[in-house]
C-alpha positions in Angstrom: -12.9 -2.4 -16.1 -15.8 -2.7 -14.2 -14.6 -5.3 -11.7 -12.2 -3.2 -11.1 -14.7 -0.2 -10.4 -16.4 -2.9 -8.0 -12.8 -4.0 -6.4 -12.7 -0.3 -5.7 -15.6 0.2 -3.9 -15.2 -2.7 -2.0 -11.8 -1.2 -0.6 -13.5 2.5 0.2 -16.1 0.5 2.2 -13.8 -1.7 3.9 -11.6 1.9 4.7 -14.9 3.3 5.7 -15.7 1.2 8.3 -12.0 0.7 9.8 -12.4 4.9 10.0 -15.2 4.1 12.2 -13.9 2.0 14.7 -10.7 4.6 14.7 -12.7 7.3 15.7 -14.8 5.4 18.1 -10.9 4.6 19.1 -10.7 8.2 20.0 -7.6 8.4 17.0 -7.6 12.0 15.3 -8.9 12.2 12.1 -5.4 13.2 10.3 -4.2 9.5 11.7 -6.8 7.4 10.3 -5.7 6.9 6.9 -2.3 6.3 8.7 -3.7 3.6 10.5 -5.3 1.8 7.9 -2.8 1.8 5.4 -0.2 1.2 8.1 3.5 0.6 6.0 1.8 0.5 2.7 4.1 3.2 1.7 7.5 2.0 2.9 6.8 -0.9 0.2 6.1 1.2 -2.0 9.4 2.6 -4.6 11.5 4.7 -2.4 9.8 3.6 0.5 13.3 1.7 1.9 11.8 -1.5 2.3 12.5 -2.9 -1.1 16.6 -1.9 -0.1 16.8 -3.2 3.0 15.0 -6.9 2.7 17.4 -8.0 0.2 18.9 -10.9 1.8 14.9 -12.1 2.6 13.8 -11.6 -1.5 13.7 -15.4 -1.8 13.0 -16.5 1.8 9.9 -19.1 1.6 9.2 -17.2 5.4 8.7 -14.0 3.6 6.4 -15.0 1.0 2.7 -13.5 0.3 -0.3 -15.4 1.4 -0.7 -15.7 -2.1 2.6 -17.5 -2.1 4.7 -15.8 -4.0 7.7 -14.5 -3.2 9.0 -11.1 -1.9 10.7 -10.5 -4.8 8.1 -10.6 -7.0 6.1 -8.9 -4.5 8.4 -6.0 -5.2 8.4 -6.6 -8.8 4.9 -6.5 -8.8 4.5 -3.3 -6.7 6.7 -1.4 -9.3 5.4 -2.7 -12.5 1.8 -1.6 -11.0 3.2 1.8 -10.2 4.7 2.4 -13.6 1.2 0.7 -15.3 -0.8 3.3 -13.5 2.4 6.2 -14.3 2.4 7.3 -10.4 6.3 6.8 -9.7 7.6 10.2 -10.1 4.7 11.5 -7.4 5.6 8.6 -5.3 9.3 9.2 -5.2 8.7 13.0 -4.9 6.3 12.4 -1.9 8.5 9.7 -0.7 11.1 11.8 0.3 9.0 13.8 3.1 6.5 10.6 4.2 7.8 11.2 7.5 5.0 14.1 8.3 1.7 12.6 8.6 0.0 15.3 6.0 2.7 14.3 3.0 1.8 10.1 4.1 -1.6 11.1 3.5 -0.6 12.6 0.4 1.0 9.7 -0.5 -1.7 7.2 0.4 -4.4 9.2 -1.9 -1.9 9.0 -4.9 -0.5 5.0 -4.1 -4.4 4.2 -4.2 -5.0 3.2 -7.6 -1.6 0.8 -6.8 -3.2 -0.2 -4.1 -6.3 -1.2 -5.6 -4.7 -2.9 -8.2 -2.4 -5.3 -6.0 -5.2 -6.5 -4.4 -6.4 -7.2 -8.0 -3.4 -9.6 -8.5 -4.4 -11.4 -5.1 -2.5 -9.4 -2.7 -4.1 -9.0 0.9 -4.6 -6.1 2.7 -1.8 -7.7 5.2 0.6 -8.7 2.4 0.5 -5.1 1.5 0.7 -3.2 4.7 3.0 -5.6 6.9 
């Protein structure tokens, strides 16, 4: 538990200081969280990614920094979002991520997934590209 409380607070710092440079960037504040979590959500269930890489799930050129695969990338991503019981939000906020306000939604309730995929050795790149 508590490394997890320290994991955490190392990812609010690291947002805090990418906020920085965005608004020294000149980016509007409603964009920032956007920005940093980049398309966090489309791997996220419902988010249309996890449909439309099928023929990549087993690529070796799609594989995680961590190695493993895409597939169980996505297997991981929705195990973690059932652990943590934030799948019926998701899907709900899913379906408007469009607007920028419901994204941000989305991003403050996907956190605790995100926080726990980089847990399980996933990068900030393996889960926003």
């Amino acid at each position: 538990m508590a490394k997890s409380i320290e994991l955490e607070a190392q990812i609010r710092r690291e947002i805090a200081v990418q906020v920085v440079k965005f608004a020294e960037m000149g980016i509007p504040e409603e964009e920032r969280m956007a920005m940093y979590f980049q398309n966090f959500h489309l791997n996220l269930p419902y988010g249309g990614r996890q449909n439309n890489l099928q023929k990549y799930l087993d690529d070796p050129r799609m594989s995680k920094q961590n190695g493993k695969s895409l597939r169980q990338f996505y297997i991981d991503v929705n195990a973690t979002t059932t652990e943590i019981g934030v799948g019926v939000e998701i899907r709900r906020l899913q379906l408007n991520s469009r607007d920028l306000a419901v994204r941000n939604q989305l991003f403050e309730v996907a956190f605790p997934v995100y926080v726990a995929l980089r847990g399980k050795s996933y990068t900030h790149r393996d889960l926003t590209q």
